[in-house]
Steps between C-alpha positions, in 0.01 A plus 500: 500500500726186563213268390479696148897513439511128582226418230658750260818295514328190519325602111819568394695179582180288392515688132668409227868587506585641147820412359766729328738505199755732390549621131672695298645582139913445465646798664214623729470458844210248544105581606351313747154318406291449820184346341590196426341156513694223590404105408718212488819746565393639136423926533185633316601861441258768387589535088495878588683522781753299322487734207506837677841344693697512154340822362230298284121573498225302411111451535189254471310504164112430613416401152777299396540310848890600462761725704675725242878603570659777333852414396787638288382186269142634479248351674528144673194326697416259703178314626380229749358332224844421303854376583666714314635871463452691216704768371409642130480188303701270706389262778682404836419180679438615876572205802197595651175646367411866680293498782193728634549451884363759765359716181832553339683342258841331568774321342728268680936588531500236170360839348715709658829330412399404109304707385509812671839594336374462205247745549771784694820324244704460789612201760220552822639443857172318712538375838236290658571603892234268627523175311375272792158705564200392337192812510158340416392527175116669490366359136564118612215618724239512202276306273775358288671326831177400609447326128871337526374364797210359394741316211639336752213369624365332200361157495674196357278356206316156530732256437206349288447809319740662217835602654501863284176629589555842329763719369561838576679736260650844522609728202718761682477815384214673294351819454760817561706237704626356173829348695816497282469662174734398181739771329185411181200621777415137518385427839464248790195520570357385149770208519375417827106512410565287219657199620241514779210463243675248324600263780160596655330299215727210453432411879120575465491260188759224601462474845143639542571693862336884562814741414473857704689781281581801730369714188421417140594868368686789513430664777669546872455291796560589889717157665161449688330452162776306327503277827126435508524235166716286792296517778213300343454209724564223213818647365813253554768697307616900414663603219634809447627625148738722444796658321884648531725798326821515648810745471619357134361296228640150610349356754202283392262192588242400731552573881270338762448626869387328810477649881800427703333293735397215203884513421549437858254212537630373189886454606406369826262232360183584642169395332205590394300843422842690680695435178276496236614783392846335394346193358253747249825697386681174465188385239513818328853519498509141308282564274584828358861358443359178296317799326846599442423814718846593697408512807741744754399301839291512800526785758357573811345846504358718845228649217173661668366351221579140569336508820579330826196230457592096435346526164715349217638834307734573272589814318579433147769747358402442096780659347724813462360835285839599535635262272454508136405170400329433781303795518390451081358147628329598807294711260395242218202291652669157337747512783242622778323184421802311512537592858160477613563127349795480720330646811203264444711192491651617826202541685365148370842342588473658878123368542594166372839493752223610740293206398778237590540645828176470610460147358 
């Protein structure tokens, strides 16, 4: 009997030790959340645990690929596939896309604190009671890890051959994921597809290098699929296209976003693939303001999307729908072309800094 009881407390110390959060609407004595994942001291909280603990409900659409909340508001949603909240019309930037991890999706305490009361219309009081434990995350287990990994694996080029061997491009969005959607219907997605096309060509012709588009229509991809374009053994750059809506109609211009370990690499002056990253958004950056493009800056994102390879990405943030004028041009093909012109200079600017280098 000993022998059993020792290995039954053996398995439970060797398992993974779930943290725990408190939460709770103004005025309510909080509800304790016991499945929670923990990484980098940030929670991953179940989105209906964290609902049911302020008297909200919610549940997965199958079709749409979206959890549906019912509010006082109407209806708000979320998805993995978008940084943003939506609630009726409007659209809510979220700090960090949801997650599917152990079979259910969760939302981090960013959630919880900013956008949660907008959801219940009152203050929420959250406390993380386990901020230094970090519970193993099961999807970094899967193909998309094992692709990231391969990223960072990738060869160098000859330095006899061309230094951009191919591009690889990635309209976000597409199908019934149509990302952020203008108070007019227009949406995202089309924004998104048609820059892609129209940089796609200007590199084909000017440059003459293979270009990989994630997808060429409308239709939905799974992150494997929208990764695969990348993973092609000749590809020496990612781009990923996107746009923004925010909370009012005045923020506007181009955003660009970079993993936090290029920033890193970047500020403490180390070379090579590491930062590339950095010195692409730099080049875009450059020339989308001689387009006379304002450009916001340069972040560093933790986006799944982004990847954890060495592969010279960028997400390209083309504009806001959420702003009038902005959102009028982002729909007339005069100005997609301008920026495709922009992005194409940047990407010839980067392989020609590349170039130097090398020399």
């Amino acid at each position: 009997m000993r022998p059993i009881l020792f290995l039954f407390i053996a398995m439970l110390l060797a398992g993974p030790c779930l943290a725990a959060v408190d939460i709770a609407p103004r005025g309510k004595p909080p509800v304790r959340l016991e499945d929670v994942y923990q990484q980098g001291g940030v929670p991953y909280i179940a989105v209906e645990d964290a609902l049911s603990a302020v008297g909200l409900r919610g549940h997965w659409n199958s079709v749409k690929h979206t959890f549906r909340i019912r509010t006082s508001r109407g209806w708000a949603e979320i998805t993995p596939a978008s940084s943003y909240l939506k609630i009726g019309s409007d659209f809510y930037p979220l700090n960090d896309k949801p997650r599917f991890i152990d079979g259910r999706l969760r939302v981090t305490d960013s959630f919880v604190l900013n956008q949660l009361p907008l959801l219940v219309g009152k203050p929420i009081y959250f406390r993380n009671l386990d901020p230094h434990t970090d519970t193993p995350v099961k999807e970094e287990e899967g193909p998309i890890d094992q692709l990231f990994s391969f990223l960072l694996k990738k060869k160098q080029p000859a330095k006899s051959g061309p230094l951009i061997r191919a591009v690889a491009i990635d309209p976000g969005h597409g199908g019934l994921d149509t990302g952020a959607i203008s108070v007019s219907g227009f949406k995202e997605k089309q924004v998104n597809l048609a820059v892609a096309q129209k940089l796609s060509k200007l590199l084909k012709m000017k440059l003459g290098v293979p270009i990989y588009l994630s997808r060429d229509g409308d239709y939905e991809l799974t992150v494997k699929q929208r990764l695969e374009s990348a993973s092609r053994e000749n590809v020496d750059l990612w781009l990923l296209l996107h746009a923004q809506a925010a909370f009012d109609e005045l923020p506007h211009g181009v955003s660009l976003f970079i993993r936090p370990a290029d920033i890193e690499a970047a500020q403490q002056g180390r070379d090579g693939r590491n930062n590339g990253s950095r010195q692409l958004a730099e080049q875009l950056a450059g020339a989308l303001e001689t387009s006379g493009i304002q450009v916001n800056g340069i972040y560093a994102t933790p986006l799944l999307s982004l990847g954890r390879g060495d592969l010279p990405t960028v997400q390209v943030e083309l504009g806001y729908l959420s702003n009038p004028g902005e959102r009028e041009k982002l729909a007339q093909g005069d100005y997609q072309e301008r920026l495709a012109q922009a992005l194409y200079q940047g990407v010839r600017q980067f392989a020609e800094l590349k170039k130097e280098k090398n020399r």
